[in-house]
C-alpha distance (Angstrom), angle and dihedral (degrees) to the residues before:
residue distance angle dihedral
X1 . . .
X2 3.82 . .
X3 3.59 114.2 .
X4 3.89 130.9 -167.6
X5 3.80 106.8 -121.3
X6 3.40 89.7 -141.6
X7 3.76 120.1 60.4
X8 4.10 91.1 -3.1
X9 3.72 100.7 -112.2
X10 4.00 117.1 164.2
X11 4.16 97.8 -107.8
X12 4.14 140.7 177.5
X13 3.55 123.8 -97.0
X14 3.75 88.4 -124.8
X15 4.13 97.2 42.3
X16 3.60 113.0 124.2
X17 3.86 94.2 -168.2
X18 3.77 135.1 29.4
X19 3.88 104.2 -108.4
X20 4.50 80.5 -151.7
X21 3.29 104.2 52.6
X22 4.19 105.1 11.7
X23 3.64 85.9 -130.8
X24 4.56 110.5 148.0
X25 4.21 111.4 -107.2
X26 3.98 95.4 -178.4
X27 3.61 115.4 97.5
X28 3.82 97.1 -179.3
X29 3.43 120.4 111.5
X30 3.83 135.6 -67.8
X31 3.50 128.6 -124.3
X32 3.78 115.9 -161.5
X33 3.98 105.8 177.5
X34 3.75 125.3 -108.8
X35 3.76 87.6 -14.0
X36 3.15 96.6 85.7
X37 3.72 116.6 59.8
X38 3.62 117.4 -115.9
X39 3.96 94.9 3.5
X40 4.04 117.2 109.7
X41 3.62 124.4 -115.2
X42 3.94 99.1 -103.5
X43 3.91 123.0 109.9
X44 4.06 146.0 -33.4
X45 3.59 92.2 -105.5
X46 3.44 116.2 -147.2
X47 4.20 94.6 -5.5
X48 3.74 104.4 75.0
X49 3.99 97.5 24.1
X50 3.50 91.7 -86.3
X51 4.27 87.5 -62.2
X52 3.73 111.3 172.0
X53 4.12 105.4 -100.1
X54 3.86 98.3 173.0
X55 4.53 83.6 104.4
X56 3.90 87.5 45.4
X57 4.14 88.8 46.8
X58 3.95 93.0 47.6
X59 3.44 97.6 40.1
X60 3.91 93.1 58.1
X61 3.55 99.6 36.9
X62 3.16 94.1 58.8
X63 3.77 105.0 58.9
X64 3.79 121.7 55.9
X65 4.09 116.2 -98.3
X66 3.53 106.0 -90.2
X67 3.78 126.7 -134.5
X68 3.93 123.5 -66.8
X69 3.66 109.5 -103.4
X70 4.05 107.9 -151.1
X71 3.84 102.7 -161.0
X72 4.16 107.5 -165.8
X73 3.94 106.7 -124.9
X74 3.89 112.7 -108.6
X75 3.76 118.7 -101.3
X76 3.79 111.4 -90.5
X77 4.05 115.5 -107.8
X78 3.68 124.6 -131.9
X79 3.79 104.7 -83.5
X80 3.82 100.3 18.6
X81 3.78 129.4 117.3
X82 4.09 121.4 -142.2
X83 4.11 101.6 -142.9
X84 3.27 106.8 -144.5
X85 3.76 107.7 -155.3
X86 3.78 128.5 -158.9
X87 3.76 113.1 -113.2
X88 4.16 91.1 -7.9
X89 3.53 117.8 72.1
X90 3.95 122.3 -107.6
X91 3.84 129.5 -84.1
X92 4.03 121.5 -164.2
X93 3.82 125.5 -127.4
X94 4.27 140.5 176.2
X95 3.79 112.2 -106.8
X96 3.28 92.1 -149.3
X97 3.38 88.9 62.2
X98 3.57 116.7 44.7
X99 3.85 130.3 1.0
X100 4.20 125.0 -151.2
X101 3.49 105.5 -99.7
X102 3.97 114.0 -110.5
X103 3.33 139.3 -117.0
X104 3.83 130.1 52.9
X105 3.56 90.0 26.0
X106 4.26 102.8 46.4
X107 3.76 140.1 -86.4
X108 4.30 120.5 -104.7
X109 3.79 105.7 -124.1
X110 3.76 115.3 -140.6
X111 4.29 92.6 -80.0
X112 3.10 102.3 40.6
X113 4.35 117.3 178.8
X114 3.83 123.1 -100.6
X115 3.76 90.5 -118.2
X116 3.94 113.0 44.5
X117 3.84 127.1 -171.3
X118 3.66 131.3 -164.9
X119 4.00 126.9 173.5
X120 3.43 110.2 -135.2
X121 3.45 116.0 84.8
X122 3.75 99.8 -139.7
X123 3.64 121.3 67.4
X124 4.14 144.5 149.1
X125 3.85 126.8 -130.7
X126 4.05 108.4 -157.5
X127 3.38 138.7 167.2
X128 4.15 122.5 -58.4
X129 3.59 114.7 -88.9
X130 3.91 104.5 15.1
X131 3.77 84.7 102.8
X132 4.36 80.5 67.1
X133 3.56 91.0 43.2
X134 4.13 85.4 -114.6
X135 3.76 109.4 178.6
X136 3.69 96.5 -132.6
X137 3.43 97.8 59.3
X138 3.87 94.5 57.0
X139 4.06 76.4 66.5
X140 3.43 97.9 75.0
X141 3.40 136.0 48.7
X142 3.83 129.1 -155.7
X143 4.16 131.6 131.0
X144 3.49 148.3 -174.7
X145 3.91 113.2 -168.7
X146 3.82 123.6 -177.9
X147 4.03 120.6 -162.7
X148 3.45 128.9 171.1
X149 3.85 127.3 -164.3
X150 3.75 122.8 -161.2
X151 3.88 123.7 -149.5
X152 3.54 124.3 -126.7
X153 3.87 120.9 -86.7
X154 3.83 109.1 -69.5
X155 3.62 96.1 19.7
X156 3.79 132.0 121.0
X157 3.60 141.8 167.5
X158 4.30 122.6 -165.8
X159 3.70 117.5 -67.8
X160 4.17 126.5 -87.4
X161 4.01 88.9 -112.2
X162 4.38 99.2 46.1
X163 3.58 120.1 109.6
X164 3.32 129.2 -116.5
X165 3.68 152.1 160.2
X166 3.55 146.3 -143.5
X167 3.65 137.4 176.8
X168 3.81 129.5 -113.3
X169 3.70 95.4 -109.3
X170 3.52 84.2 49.2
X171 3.25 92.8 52.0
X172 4.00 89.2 46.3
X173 3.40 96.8 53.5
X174 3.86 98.4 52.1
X175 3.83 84.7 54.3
X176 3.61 93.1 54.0
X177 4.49 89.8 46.7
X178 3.74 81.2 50.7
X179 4.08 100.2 51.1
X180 3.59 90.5 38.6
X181 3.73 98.9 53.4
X182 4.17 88.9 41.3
X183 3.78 89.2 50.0
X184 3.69 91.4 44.7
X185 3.95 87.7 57.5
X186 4.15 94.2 38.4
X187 3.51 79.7 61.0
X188 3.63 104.1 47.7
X189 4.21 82.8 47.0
X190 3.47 89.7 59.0
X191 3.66 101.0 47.3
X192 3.30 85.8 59.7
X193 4.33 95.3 53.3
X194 3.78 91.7 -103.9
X195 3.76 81.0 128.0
X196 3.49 139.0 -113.9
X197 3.96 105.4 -41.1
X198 4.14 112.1 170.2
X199 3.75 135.9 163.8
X200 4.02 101.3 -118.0
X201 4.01 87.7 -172.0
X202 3.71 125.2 16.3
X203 3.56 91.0 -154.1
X204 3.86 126.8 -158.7
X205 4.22 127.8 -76.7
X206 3.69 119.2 -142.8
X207 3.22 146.0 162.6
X208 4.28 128.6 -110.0
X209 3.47 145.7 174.5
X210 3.64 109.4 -123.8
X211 3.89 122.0 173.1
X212 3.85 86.5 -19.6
X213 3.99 95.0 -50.3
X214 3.16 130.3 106.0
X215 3.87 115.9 -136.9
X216 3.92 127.1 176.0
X217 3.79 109.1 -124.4
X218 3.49 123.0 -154.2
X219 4.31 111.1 -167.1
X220 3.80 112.0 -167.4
X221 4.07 136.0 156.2
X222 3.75 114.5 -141.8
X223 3.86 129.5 177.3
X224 3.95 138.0 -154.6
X225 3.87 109.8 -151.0
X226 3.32 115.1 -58.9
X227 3.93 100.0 -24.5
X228 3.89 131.0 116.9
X229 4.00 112.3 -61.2
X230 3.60 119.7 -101.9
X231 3.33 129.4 -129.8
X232 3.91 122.2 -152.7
X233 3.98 136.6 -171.6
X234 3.79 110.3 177.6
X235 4.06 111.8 -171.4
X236 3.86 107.3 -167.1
X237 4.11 108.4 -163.9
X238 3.61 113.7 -168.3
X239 3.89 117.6 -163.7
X240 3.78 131.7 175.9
X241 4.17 98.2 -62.8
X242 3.62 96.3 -4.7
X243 3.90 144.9 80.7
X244 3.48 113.4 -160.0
X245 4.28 118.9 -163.8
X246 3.66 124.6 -164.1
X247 3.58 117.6 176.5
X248 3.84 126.3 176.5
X249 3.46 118.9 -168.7
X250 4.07 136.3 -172.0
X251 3.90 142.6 168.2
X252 3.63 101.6 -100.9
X253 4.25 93.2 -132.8
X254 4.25 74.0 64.5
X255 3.60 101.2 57.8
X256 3.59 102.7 108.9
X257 4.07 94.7 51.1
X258 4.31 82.9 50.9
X259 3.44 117.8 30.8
X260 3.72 96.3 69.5
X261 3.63 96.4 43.8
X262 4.10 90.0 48.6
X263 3.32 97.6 50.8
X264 4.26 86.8 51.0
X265 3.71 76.8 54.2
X266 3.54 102.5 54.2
X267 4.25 91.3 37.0
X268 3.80 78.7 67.4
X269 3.87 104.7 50.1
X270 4.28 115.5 119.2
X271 3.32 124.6 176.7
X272 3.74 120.6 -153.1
X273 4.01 119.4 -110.8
């Protein structure tokens, strides 16, 4: 079977995201509207689960690109780590909390340094001590996953800190693209005895400022047979020739133990210029 090469859930053939860790499978190409010389003004194939992005494309082109906004990062707390991630930016998380997820990227020895740097661009915070295979971590659940996709050669869409707006049924009707193609895949997972994998609430998507950016935010609840309700918070960051994803996800009945310490999370997100 089909696995995702990321966090090693079983997948489709024909899934274009991970319905575990929301990371992007496709590797066809993007099309980003009149942006891109010579492409047609249809859909981000493959980036935004092939959402319409022809009212995202108009709205930005049309208005002039605004001013760089230069946030400082935050100071670092007392038992934090500042990720510093190749050809992203850096985010900050507790150690006691969650540990980066081992493997391609590389294993934290025993002192590891307040400021940490890897270079892939891609990587998966998880609970402390599934790294070791300790039992009690396979008890909880809770994940921060960064992906970033990069456009073809020549292609751009707006930058992370412009402007723009879109209108509730706008808004609406990227939800629904995004629930159907997710239950479309849940589906196909099932069929093939992944188990029973449903969205319980398909949530809202909007659009925030956040550290002077201006992500689209898709909130959703999903649920794998009979087990604790997740809760998920996608932020998708486009800038220049990238599309950066950071999804943080939790079992609802856990909300109060996460919520606080994601949000201290996503207060310190950067991207690079």
């Amino acid at each position: 079977m089909p696995m995702c090469p990321y966090c090693h859930t079983v997948v489709g053939e024909d899934n274009q995201f991970c319905p575990e860790c929301g990371r992007p499978l496709a590797t066809g190409e993007i099309v980003v509207g009149e942006a891109v010389k010579g492409t047609s003004k249809k859909k981000l194939a493959g980036i935004i689960a092939a959402c319409t992005a022809t009212v995202i494309l108009i709205a930005v082109l049309a208005r002039p690109p605004s001013t760089p906004v230069a946030e400082p990062l935050p100071p670092l707390e007392q038992g934090w780590i500042r990720l510093t991630i190749a050809d992203v930016g850096s985010i900050d998380y507790p150690s006691d909390f969650l540990e980066l997820q081992s493997g391609d990227y590389r294993e934290f020895a025993e002192d590891v340094a307040p400021t940490f740097e890897i270079p892939s661009s891609d990587f998966i915070l998880q609970p402390v001590g599934l790294n070791e295979l300790d039992l009690p971590a396979f008890e909880e659940y809770r994940r921060v996953v960064c992906d970033t996709y990069y456009l073809n050669r020549g292609e751009e869409v707006f930058r992370a800190n412009e402007r723009y707006t879109m209108s509730q049924q706008e808004l609406a009707e990227m939800r629904d693209e995004l629930i159907s193609q997710a239950s479309q895949e849940f589906d196909e997972l099932s069929s093939m005895g992944a188990g029973n994998i449903r969205i319980i609430d398909p949530g809202t998507v909007e659009m925030m400022e956040l550290n002077g950016m201006f992500p689209l935010v898709h909130t959703y609840k999903r649920q794998l047979d009979d087990n604790p309700v997740v809760q998920v918070k996608l932020y998708m960051f486009m800038n220049y020739d990238k599309i950066h994803y950071l999804a943080f996800s939790y079992r609802v009945q856990d909300a109060e133990e996460c919520v606080d310490i994601f949000e201290k999370m996503l207060d310190s997100f950067r991207l690079e210029d």
